[in-house]
Z-matrix of the N, CA and C atoms (Angstrom, degrees):
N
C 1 1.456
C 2 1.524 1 109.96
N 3 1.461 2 115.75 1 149.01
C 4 1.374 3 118.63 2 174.77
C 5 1.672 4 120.14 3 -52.57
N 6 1.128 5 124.56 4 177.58
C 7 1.709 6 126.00 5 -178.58
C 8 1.353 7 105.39 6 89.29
N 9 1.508 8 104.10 7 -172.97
C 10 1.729 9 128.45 8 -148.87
C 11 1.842 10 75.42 9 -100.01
N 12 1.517 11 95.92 10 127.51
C 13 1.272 12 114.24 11 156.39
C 14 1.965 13 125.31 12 -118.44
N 15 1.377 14 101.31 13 132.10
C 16 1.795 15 84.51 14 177.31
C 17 1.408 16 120.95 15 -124.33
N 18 1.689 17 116.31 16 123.64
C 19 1.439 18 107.93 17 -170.74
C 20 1.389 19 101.58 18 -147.92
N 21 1.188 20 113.11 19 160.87
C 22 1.589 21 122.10 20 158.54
C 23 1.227 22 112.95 21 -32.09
N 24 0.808 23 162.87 22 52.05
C 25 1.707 24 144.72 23 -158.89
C 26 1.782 25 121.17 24 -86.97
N 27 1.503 26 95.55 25 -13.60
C 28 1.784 27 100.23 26 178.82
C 29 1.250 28 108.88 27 -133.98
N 30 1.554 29 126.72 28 10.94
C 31 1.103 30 137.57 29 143.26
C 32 1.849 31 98.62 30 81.46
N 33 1.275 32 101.08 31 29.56
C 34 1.630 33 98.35 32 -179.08
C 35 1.937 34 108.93 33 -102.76
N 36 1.406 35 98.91 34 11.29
C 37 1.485 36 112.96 35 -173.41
C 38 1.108 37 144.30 36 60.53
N 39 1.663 38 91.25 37 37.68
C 40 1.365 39 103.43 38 -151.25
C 41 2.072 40 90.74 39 -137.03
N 42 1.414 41 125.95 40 112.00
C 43 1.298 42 111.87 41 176.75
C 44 0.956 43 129.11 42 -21.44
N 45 1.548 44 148.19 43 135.57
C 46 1.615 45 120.21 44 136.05
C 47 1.613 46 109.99 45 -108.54
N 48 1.164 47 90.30 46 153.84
C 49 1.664 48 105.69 47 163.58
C 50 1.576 49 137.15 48 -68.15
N 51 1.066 50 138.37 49 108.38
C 52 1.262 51 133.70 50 177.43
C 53 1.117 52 123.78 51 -105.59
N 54 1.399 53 123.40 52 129.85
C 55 2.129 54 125.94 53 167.56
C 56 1.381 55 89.72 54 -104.18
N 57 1.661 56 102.52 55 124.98
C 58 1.452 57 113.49 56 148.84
C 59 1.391 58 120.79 57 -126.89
N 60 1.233 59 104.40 58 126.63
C 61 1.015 60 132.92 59 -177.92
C 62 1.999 61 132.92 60 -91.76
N 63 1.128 62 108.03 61 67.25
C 64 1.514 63 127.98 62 -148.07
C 65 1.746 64 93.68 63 -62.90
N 66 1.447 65 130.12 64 -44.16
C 67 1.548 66 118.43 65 173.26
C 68 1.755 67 110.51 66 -57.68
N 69 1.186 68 115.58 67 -45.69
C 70 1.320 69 111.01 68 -175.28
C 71 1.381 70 122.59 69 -104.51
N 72 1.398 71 126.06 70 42.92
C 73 1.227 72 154.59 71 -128.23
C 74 1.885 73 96.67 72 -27.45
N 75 1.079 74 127.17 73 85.48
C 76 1.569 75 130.16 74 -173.57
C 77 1.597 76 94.16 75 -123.01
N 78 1.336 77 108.30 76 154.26
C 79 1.093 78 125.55 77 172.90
C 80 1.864 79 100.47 78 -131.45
N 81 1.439 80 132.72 79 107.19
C 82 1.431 81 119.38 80 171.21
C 83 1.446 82 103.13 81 -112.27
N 84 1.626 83 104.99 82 145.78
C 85 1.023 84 107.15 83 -171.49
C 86 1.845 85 113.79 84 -118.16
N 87 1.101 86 115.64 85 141.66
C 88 1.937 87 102.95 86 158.04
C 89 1.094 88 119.81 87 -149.97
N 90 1.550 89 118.45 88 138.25
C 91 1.127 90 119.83 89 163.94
C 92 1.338 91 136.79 90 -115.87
N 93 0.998 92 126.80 91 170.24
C 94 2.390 93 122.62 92 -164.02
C 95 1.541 94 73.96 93 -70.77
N 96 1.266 95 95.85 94 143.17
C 97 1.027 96 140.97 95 145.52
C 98 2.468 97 98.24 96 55.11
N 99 1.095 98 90.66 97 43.76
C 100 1.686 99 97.16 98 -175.73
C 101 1.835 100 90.81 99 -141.55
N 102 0.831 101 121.20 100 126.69
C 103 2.042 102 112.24 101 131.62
C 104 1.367 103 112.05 102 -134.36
N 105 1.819 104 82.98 103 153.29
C 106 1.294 105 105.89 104 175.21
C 107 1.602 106 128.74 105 -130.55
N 108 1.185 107 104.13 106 8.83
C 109 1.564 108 111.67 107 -162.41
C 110 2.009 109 91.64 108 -126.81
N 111 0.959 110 115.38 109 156.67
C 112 1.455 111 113.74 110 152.91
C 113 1.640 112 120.21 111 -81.42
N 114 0.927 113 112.22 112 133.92
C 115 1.653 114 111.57 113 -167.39
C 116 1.620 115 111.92 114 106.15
N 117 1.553 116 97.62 115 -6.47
C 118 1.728 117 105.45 116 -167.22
C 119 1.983 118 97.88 117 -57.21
N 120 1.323 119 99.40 118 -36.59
C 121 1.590 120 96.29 119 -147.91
C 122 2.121 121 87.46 120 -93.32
N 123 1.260 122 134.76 121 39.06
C 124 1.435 123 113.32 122 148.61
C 125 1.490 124 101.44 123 106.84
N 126 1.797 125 111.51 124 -30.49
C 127 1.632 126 103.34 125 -158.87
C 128 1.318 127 106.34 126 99.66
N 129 1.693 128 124.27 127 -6.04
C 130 1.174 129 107.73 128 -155.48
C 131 1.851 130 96.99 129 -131.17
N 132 0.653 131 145.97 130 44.47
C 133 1.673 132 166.44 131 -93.96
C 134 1.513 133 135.42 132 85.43
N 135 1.392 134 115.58 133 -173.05
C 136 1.291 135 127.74 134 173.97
C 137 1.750 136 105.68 135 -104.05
N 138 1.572 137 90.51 136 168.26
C 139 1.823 138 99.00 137 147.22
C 140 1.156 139 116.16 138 -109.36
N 141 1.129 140 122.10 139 132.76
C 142 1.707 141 111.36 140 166.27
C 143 1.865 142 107.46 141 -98.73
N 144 1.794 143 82.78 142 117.81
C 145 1.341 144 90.31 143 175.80
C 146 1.426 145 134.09 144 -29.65
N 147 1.565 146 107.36 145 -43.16
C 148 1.397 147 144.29 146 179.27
C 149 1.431 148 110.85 147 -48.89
N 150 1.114 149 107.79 148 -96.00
C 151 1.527 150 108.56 149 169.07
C 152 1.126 151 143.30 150 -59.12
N 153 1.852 152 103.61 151 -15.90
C 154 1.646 153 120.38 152 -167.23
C 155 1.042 154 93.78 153 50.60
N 156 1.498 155 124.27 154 82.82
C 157 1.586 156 126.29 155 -179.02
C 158 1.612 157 106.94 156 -150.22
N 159 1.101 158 120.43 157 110.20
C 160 1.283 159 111.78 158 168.44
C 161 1.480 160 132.09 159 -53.66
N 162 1.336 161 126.29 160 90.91
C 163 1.407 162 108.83 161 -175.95
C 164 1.569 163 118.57 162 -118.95
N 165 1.385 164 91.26 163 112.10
C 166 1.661 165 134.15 164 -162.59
C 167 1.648 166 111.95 165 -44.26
N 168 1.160 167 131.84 166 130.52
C 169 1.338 168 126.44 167 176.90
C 170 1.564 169 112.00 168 -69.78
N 171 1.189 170 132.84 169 175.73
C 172 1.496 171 139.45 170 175.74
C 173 1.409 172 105.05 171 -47.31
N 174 1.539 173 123.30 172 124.35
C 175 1.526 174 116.31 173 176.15
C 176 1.073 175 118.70 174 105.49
N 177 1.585 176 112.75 175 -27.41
C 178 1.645 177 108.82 176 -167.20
C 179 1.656 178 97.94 177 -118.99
N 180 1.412 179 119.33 178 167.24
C 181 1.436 180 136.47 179 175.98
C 182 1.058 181 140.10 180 -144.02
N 183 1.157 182 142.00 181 158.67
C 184 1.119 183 117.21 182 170.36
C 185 1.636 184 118.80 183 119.49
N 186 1.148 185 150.27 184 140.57
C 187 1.403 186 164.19 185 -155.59
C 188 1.539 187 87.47 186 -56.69
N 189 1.594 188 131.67 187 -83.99
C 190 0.982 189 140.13 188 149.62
C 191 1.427 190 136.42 189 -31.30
N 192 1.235 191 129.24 190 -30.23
C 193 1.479 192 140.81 191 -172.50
C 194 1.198 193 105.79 192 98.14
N 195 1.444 194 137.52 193 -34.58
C 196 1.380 195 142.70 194 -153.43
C 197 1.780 196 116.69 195 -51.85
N 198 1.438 197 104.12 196 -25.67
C 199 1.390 198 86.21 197 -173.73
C 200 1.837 199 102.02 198 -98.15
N 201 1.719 200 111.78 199 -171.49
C 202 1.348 201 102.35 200 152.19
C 203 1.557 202 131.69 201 -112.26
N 204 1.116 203 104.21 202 151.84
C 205 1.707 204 103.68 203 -177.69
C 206 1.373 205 105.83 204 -48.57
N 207 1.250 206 105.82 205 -179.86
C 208 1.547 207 122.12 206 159.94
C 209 1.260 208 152.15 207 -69.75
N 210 0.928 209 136.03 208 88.62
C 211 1.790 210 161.45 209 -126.15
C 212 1.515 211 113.50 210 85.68
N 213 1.273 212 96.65 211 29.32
C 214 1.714 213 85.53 212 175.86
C 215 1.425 214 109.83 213 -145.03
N 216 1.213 215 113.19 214 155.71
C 217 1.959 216 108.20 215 -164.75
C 218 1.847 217 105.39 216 -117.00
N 219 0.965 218 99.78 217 -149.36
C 220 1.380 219 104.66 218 -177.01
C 221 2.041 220 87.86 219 -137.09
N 222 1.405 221 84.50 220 120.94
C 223 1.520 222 98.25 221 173.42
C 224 1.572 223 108.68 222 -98.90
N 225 1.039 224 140.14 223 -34.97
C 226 1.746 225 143.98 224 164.74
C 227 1.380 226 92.36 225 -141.56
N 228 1.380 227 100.16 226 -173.30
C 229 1.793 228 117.30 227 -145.45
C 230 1.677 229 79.32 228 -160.73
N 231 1.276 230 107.99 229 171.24
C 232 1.476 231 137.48 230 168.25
C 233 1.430 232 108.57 231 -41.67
N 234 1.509 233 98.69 232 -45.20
C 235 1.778 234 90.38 233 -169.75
C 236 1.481 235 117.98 234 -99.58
N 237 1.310 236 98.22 235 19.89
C 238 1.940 237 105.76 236 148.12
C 239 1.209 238 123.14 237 -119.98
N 240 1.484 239 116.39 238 -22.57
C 241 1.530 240 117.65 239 169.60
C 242 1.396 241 126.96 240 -102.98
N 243 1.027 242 126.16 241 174.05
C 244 1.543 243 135.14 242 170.81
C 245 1.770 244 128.74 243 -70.86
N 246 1.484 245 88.82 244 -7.12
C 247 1.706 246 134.50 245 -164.95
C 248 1.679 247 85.06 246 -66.24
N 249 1.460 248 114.22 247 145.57
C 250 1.324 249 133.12 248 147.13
C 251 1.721 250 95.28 249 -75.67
N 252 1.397 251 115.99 250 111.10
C 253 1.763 252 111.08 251 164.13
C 254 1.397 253 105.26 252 73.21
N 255 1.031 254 93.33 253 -165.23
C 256 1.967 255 108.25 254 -155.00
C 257 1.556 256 89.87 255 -92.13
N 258 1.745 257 101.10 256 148.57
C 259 1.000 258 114.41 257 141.74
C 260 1.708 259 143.18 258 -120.13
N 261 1.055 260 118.12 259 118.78
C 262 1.135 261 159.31 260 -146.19
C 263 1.829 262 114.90 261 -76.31
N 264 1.594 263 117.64 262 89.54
C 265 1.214 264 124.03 263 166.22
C 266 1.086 265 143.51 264 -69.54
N 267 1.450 266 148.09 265 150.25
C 268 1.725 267 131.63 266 -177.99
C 269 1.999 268 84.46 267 -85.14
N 270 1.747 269 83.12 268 166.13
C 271 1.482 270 88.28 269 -179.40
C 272 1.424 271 115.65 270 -113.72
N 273 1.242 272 119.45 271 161.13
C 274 2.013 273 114.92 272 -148.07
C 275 1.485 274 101.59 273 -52.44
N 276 1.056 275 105.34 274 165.06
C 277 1.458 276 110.71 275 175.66
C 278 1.113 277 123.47 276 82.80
N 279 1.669 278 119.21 277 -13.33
C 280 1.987 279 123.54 278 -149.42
C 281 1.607 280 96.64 279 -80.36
N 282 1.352 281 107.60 280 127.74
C 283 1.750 282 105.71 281 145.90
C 284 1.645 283 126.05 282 -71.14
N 285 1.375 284 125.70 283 -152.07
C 286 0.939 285 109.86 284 -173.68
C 287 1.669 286 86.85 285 -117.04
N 288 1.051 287 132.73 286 40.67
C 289 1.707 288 154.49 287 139.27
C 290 1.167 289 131.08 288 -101.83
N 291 1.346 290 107.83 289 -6.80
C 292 1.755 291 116.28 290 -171.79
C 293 1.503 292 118.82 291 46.57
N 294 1.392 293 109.88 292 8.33
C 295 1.590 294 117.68 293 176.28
C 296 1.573 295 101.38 294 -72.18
N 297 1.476 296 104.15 295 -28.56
C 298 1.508 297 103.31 296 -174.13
C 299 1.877 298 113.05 297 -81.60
N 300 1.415 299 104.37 298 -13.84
C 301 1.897 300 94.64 299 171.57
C 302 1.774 301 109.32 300 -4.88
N 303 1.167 302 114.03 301 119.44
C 304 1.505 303 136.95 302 154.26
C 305 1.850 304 91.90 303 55.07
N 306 1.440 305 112.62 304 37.87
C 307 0.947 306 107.69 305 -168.18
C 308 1.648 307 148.76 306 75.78
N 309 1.556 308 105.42 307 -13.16
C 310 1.628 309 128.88 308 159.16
C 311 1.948 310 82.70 309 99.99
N 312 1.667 311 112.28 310 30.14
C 313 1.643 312 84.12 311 -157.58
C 314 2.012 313 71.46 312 -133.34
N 315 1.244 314 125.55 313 5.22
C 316 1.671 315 138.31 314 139.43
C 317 1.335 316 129.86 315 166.46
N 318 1.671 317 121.94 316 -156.79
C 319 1.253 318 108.67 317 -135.89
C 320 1.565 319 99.03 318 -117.96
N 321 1.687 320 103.09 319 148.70
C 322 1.557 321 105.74 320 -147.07
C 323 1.806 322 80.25 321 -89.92
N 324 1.402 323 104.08 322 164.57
C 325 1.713 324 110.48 323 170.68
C 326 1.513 325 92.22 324 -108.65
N 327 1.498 326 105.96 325 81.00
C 328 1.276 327 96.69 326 165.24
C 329 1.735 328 129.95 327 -99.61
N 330 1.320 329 140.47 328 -132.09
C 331 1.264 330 126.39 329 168.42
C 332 1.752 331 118.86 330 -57.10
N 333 2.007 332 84.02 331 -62.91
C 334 1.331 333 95.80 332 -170.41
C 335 2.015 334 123.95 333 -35.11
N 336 1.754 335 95.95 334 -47.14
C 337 1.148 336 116.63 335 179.33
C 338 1.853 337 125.02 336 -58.91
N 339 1.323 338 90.37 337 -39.12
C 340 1.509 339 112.13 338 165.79
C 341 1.235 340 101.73 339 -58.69
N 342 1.118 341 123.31 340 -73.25
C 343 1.612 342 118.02 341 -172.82
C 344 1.418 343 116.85 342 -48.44
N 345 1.435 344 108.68 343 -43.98
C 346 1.610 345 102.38 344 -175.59
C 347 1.717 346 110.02 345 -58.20
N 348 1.126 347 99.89 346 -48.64
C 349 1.642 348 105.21 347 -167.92
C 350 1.984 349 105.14 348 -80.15
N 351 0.824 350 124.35 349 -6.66
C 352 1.323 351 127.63 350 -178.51
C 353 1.784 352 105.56 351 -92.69
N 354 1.632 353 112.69 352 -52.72
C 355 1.003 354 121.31 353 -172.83
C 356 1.467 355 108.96 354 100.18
N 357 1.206 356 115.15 355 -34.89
C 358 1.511 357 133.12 356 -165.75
C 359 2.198 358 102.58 357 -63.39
N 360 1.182 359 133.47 358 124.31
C 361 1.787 360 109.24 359 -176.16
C 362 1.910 361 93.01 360 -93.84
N 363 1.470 362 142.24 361 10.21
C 364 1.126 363 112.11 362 136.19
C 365 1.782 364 130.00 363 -109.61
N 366 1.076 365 86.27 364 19.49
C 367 1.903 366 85.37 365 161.51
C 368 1.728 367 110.15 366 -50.67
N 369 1.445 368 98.79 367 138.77
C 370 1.612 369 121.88 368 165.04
C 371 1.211 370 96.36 369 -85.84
N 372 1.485 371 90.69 370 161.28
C 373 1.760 372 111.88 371 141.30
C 374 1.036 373 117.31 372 -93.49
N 375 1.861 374 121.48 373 -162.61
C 376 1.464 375 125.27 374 -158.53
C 377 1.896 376 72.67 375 -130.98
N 378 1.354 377 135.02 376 -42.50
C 379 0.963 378 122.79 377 168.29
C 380 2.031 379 105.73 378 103.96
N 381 1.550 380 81.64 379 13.24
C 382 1.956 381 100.41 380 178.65
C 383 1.456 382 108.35 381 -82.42
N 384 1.320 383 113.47 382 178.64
C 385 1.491 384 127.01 383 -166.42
C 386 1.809 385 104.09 384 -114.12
N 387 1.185 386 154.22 385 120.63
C 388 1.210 387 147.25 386 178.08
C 389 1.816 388 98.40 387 -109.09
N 390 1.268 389 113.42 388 72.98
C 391 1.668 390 111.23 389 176.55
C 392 1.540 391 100.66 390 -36.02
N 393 1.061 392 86.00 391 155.52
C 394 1.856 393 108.23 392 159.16
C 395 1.307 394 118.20 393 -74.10
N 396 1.568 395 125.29 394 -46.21
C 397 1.630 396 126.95 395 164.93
C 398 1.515 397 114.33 396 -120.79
N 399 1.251 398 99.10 397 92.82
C 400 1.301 399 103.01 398 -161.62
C 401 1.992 400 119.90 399 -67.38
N 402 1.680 401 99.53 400 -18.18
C 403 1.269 402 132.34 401 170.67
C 404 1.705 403 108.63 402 -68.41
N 405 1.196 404 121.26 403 0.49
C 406 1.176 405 130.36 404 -158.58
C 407 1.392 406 107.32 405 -153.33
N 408 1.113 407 123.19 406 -55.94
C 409 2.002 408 136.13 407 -176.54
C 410 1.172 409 100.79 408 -113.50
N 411 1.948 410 100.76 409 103.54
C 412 1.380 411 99.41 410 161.33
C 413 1.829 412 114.66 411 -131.34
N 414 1.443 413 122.06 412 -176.33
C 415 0.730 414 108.43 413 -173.62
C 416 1.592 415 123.02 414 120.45
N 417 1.611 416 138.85 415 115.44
C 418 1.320 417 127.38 416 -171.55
C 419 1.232 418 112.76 417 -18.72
N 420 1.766 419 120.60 418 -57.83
C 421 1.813 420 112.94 419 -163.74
C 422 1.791 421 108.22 420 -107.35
N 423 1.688 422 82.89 421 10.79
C 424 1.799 423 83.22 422 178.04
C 425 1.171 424 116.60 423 77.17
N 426 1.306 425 118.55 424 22.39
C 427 1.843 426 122.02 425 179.51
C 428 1.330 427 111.93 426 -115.33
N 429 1.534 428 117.83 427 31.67
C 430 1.345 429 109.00 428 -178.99
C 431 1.756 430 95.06 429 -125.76
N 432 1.256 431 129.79 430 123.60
C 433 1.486 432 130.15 431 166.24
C 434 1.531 433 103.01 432 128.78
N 435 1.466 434 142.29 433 -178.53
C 436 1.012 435 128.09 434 -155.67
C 437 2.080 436 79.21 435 -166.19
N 438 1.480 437 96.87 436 167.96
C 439 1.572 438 103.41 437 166.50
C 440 1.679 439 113.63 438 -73.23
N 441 1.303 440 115.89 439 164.71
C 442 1.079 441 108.14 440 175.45
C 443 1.315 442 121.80 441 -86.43
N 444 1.624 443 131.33 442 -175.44
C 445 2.014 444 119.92 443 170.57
C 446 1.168 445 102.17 444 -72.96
N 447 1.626 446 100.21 445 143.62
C 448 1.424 447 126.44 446 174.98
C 449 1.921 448 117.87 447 99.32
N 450 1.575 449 83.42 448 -1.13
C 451 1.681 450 91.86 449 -168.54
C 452 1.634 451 100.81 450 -130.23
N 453 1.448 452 111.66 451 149.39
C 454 1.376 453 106.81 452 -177.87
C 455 1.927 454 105.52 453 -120.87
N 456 1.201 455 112.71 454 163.31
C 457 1.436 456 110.56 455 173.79
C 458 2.096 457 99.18 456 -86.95
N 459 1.639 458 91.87 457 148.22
C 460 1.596 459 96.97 458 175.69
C 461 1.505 460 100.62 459 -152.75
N 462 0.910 461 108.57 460 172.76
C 463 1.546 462 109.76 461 161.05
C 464 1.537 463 110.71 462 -123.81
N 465 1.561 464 124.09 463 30.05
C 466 1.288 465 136.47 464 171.87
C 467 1.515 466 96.37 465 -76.79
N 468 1.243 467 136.15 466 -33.39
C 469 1.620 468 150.64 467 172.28
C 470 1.799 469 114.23 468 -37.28
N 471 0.811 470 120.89 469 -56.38
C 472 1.828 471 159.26 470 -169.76
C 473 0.825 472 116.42 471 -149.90
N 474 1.222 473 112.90 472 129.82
C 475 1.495 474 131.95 473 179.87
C 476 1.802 475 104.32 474 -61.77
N 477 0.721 476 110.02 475 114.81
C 478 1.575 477 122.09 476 -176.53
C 479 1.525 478 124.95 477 59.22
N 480 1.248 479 109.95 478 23.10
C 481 1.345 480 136.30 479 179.11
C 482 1.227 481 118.62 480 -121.70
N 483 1.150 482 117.96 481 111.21
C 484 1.588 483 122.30 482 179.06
C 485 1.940 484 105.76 483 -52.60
N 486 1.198 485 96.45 484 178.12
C 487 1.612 486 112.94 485 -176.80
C 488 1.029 487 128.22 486 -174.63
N 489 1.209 488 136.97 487 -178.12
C 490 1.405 489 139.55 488 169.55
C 491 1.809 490 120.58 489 -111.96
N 492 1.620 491 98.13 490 125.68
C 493 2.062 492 89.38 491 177.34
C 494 0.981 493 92.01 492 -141.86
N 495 1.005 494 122.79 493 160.15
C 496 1.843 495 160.05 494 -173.16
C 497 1.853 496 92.99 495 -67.62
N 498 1.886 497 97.40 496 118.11
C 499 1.777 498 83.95 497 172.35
C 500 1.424 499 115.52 498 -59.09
N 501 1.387 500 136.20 499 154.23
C 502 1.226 501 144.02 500 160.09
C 503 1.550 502 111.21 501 -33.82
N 504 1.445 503 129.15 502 151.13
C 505 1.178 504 138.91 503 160.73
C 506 1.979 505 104.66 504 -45.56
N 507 1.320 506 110.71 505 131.63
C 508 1.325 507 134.87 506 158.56
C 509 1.469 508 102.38 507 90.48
N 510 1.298 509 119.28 508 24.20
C 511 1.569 510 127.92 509 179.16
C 512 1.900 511 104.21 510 -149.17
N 513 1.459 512 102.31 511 163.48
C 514 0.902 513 110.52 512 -173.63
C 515 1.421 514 126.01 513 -154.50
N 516 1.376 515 127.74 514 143.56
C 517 1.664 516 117.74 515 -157.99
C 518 1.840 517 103.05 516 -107.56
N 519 1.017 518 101.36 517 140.04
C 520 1.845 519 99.58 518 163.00
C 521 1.546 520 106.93 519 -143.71
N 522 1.086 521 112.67 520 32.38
C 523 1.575 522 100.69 521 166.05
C 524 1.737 523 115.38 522 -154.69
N 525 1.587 524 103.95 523 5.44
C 526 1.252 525 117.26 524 161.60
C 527 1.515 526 110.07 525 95.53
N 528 1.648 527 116.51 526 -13.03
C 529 1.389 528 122.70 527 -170.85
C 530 1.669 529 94.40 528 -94.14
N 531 0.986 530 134.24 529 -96.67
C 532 1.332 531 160.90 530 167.22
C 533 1.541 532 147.07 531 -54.06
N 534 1.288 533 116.00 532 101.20
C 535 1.552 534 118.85 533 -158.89
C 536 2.274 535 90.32 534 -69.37
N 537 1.539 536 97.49 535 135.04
C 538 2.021 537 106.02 536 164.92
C 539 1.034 538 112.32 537 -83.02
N 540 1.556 539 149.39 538 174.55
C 541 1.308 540 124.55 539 107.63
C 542 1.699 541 116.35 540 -55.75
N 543 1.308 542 106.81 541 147.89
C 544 1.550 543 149.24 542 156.95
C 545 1.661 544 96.14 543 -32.24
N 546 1.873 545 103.55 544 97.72
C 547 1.823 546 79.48 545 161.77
C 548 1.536 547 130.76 546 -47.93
N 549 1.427 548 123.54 547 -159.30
C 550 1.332 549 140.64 548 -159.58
C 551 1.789 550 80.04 549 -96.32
N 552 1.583 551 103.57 550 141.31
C 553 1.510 552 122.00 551 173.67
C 554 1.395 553 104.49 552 73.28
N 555 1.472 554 141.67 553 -21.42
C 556 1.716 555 144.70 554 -179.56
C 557 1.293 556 95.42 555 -87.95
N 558 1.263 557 126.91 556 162.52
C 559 1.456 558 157.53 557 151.04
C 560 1.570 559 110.58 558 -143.88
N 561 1.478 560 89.46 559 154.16
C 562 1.638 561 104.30 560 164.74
C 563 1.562 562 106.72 561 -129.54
N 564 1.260 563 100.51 562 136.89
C 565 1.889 564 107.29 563 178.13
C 566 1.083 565 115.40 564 -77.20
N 567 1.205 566 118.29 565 -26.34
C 568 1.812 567 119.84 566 178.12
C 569 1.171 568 110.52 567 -38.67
């Protein structure tokens, strides 16, 4: 019968996937981390003949291509586009290093994150920004607002997340980047 069938089929113990297609008598096949068909990898990469290896365009991951990398979400899916599988956005803020996610100033809800906290391995993200000081960093990628005086931005706060801390004793901040020293006759107790 037509539809997605799943079986051993090469006896390496490992599922594969099958589309059959009974009007157009097709049989497509895929397996983790194997292709063999064109179309194997989603629409969203190549195969390399070579390795029978799916290798995924910018954004996408995965044995197949199907999911998205990291800092990036799923903006529609199959069942809004014409797309084999999801397609796959950077998340606000991203450079072309992804060091910049939401600006390095917090943390994107992208797939990966979805999945962890869902439990579920096809949960999306929403593909939003959750700043670190949100009283302070606002804005889709979190690059709009600055720390307040007396406080400097660091990423000593979160691990790879900028933040806000109190300048050190005998210095002082007024522009939210950078703790001074205290002219001559001023102090700060901090």
């Amino acid at each position: 019968s037509a539809g997605p069938k799943v079986l051993d089929f090469d006896g390496d113990g490992m599922l594969d996937f099958f589309m059959v297609d009974m009007k157009g008598a097709k049989i497509r096949m895929w397996t983790p981390g194997s292709c063999a068909l064109d179309g194997a990898c989603n629409a969203a990469g190549f195969c390399d003949r070579t390795s029978r290896r799916c290798l995924c365009a910018a954004g996408y991951s995965g044995a197949d291509c199907s999911s998205c990398a990291g800092s990036h979400w799923t903006s529609s899916s199959a069942a809004t586009t014409t797309l084999v599988g999801r397609v796959c956005s950077k998340c606000p803020g991203m450079d072309s290093d992804s060091a910049g996610v939401c600006t390095g100033r917090g943390v994107c809800m992208d797939d990966a994150l979805a999945k962890t906290q869902s439990g579920w391995h096809l949960a999306a993200g929403r593909g939003t920004c959750n700043c670190s000081e949100p009283a302070h960093f606002t804005g889709p990628g979190c690059g709009l607002g600055f720390c307040p005086a007396g406080k400097m931005e660091t990423t000593q706060v979160h691990a790879n997340v900028s933040g806000c801390v109190d300048c050190p004793a005998g210095t002082t901040g007024t522009d939210g980047l950078a703790c001074t020293p205290c002219l001559g006759g001023r102090y700060s107790a901090k």
